[in-house]
N, CA and C atoms as a LAMMPS dump frame, in Angstrom:
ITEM: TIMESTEP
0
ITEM: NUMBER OF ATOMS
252
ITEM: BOX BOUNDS ff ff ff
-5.0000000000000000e+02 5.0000000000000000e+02
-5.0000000000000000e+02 5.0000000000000000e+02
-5.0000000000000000e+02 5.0000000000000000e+02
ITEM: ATOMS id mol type element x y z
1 1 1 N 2.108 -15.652 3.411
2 1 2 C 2.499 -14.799 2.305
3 1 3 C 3.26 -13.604 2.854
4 2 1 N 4.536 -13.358 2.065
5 2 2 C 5.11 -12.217 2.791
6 2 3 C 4.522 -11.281 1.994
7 3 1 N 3.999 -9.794 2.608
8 3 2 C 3.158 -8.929 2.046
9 3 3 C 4.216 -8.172 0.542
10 4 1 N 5.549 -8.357 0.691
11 4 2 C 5.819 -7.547 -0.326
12 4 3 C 5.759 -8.909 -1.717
13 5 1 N 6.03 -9.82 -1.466
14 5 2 C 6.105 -10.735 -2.753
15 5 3 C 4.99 -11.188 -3.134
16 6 1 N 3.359 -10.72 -2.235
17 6 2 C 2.173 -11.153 -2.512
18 6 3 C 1.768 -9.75 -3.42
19 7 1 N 2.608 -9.055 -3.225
20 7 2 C 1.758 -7.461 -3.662
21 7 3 C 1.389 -7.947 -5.203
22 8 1 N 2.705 -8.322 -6.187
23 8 2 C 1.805 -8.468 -7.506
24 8 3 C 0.912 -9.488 -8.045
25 9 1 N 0.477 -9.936 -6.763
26 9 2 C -0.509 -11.109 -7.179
27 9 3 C -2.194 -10.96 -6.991
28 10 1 N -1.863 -8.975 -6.548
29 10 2 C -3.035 -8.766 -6.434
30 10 3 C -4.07 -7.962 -7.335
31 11 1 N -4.975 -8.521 -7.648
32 11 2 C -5.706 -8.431 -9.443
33 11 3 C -6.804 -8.278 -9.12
34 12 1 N -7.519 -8.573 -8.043
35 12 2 C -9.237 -8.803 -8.073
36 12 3 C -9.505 -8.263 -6.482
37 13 1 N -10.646 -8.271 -6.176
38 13 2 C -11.094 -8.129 -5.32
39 13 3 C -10.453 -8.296 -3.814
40 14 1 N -11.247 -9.83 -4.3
41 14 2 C -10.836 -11.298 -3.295
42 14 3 C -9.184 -10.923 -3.25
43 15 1 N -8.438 -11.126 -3.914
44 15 2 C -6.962 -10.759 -3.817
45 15 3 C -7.191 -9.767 -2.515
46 16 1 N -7.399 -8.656 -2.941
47 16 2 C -7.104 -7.423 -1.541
48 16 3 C -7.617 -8.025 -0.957
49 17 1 N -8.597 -8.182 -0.817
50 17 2 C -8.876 -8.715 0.683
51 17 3 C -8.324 -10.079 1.619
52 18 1 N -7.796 -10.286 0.516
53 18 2 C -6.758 -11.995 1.318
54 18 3 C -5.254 -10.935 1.916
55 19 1 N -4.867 -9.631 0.774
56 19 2 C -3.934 -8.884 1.446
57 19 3 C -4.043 -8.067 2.282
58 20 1 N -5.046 -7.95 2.572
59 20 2 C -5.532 -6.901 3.8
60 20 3 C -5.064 -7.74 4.738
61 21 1 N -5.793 -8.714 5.228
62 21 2 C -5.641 -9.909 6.197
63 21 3 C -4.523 -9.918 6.682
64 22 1 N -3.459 -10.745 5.392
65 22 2 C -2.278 -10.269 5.775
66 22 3 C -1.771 -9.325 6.213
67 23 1 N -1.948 -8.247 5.693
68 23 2 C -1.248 -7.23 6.158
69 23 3 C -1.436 -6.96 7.738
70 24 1 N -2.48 -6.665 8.263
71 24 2 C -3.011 -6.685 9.334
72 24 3 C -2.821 -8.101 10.233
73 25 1 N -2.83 -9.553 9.735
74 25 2 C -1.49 -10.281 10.355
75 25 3 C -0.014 -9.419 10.893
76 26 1 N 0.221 -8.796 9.783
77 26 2 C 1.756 -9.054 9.806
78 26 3 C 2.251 -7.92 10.623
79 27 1 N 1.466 -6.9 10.701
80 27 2 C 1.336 -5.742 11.953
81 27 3 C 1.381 -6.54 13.024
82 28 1 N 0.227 -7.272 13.301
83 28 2 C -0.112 -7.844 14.684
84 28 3 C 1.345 -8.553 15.073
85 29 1 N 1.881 -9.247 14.351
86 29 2 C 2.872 -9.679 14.455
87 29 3 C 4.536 -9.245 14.988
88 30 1 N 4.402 -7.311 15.318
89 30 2 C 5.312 -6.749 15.068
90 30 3 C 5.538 -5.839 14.095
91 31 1 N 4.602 -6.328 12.773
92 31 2 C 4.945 -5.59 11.833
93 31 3 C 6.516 -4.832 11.415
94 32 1 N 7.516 -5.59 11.233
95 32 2 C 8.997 -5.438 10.612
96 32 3 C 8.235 -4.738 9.352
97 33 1 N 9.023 -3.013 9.372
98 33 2 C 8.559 -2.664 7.779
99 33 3 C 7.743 -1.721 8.146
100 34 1 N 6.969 -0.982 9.348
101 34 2 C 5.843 -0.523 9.631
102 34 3 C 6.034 0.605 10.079
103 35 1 N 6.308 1.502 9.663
104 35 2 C 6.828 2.853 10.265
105 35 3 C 5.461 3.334 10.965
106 36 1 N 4.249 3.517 10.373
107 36 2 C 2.993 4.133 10.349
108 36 3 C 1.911 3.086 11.758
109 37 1 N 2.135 2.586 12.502
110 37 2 C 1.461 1.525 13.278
111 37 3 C 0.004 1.782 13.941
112 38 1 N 0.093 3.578 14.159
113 38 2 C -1.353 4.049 14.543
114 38 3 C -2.02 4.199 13.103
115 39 1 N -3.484 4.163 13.273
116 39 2 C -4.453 4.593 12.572
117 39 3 C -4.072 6.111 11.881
118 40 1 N -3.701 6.771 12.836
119 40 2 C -3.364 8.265 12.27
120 40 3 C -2.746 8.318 11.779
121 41 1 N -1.371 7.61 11.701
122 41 2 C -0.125 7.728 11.589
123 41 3 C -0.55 7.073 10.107
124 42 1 N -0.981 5.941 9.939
125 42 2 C -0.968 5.231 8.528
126 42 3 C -2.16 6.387 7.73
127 43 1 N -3.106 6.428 8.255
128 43 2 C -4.112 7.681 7.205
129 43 3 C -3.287 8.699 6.809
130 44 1 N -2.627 9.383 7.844
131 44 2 C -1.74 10.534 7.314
132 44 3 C -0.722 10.163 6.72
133 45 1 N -0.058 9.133 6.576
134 45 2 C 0.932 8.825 5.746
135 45 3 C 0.732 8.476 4.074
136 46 1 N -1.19 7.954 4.149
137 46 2 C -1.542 7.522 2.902
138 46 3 C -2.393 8.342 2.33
139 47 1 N -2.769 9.85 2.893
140 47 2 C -3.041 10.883 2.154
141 47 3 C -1.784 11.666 1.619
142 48 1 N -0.699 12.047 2.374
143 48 2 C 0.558 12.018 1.774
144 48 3 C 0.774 11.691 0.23
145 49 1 N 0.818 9.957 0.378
146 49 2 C 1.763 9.171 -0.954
147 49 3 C 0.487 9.473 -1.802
148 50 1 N -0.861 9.697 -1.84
149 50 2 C -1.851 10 -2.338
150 50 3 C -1.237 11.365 -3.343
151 51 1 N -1.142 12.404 -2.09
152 51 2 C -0.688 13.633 -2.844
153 51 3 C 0.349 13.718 -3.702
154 52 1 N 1.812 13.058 -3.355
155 52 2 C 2.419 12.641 -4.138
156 52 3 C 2.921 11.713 -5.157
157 53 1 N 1.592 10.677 -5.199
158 53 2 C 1.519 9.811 -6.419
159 53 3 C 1.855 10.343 -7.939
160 54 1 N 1.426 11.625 -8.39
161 54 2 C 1.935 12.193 -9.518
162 54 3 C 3.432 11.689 -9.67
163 55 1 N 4.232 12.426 -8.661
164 55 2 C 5.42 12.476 -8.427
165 55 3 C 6.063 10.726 -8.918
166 56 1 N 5.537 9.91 -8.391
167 56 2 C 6.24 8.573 -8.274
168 56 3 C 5.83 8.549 -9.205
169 57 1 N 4.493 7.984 -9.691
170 57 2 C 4.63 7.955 -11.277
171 57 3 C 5.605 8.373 -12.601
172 58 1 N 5.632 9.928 -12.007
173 58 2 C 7.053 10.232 -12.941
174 58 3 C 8.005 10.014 -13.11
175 59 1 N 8.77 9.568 -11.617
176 59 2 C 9.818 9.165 -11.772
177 59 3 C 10.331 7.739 -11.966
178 60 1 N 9.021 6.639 -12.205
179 60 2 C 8.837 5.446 -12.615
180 60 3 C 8.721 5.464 -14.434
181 61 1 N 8.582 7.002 -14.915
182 61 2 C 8.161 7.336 -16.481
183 61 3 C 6.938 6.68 -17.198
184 62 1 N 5.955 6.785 -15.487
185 62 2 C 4.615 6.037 -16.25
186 62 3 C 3.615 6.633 -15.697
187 63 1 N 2.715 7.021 -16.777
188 63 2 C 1.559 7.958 -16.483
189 63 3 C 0.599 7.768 -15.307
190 64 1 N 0.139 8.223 -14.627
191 64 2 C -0.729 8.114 -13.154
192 64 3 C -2.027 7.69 -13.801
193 65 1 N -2.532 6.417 -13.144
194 65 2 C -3.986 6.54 -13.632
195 65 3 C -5.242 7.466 -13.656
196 66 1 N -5.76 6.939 -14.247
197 66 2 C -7.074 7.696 -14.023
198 66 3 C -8.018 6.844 -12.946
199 67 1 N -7.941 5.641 -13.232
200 67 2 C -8.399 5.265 -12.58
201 67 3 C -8.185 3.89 -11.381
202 68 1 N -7.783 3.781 -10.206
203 68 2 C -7.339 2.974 -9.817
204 68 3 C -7.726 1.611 -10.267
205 69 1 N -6.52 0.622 -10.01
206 69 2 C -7.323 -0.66 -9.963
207 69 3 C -6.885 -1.483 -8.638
208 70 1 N -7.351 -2.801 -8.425
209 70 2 C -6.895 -3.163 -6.699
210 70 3 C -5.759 -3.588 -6.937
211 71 1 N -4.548 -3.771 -7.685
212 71 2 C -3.268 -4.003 -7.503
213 71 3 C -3.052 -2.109 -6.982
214 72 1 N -3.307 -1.124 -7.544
215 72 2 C -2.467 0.044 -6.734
216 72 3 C -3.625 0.585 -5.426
217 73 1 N -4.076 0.065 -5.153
218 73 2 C -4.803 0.382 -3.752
219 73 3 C -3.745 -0.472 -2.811
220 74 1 N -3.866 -1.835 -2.775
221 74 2 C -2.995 -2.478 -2.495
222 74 3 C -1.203 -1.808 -2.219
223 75 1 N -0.589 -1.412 -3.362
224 75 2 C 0.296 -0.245 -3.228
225 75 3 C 0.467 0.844 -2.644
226 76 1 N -0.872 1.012 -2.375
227 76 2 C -1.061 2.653 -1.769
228 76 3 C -0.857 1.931 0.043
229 77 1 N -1.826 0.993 -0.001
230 77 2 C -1.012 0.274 1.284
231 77 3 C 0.047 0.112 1.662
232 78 1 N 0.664 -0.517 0.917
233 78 2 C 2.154 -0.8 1.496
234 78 3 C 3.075 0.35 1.59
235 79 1 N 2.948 1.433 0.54
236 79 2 C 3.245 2.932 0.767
237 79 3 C 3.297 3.521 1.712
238 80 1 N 2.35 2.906 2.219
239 80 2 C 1.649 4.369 3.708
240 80 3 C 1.966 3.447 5.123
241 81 1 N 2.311 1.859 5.21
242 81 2 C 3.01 1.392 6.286
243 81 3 C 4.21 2.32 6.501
244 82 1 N 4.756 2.491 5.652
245 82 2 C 6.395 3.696 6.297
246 82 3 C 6.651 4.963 5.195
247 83 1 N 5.554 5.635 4.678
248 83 2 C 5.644 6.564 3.75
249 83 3 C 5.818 7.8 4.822
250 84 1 N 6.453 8.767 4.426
251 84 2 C 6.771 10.169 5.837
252 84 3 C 6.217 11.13 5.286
């Protein structure tokens, strides 16, 4: 599964966690796409897109949840591979 065309297939649980896998494949692999490759580097990149999630929301013209679901955790992942 390439991690960006699996992203909206993720709905449930089990989903993230089959995309975690991947994802963490696809690092091991080189990870093409991975700006963030340390631990630090990806946490600090995904408290970042965290802080500025308002922001994207807005400029997508769609309200920020209240409450996550595992399709935008999942997002918040792929965000924070090369978010600055």
């Amino acid at each position: 599964m390439d991690l960006v065309d699996g992203l909206d297939d993720v709905r449930t649980r089990d989903d993230l966690i089959g995309f975690l896998g991947e994802a963490v494949a696809d690092l091991s692999r080189g990870g093409a796409g991975w700006e963030n490759t340390s631990l630090e580097d990806f946490l600090e990149a995904l408290a970042a897109w965290l802080q500025d999630m308002p922001g994207v929301f807005a400029n997508r013209g769609q309200p920020v949840p209240n409450q996550p679901d595992w399709n935008l955790v999942a997002r918040m992942i792929m965000a924070a591979r090369m978010y600055e």
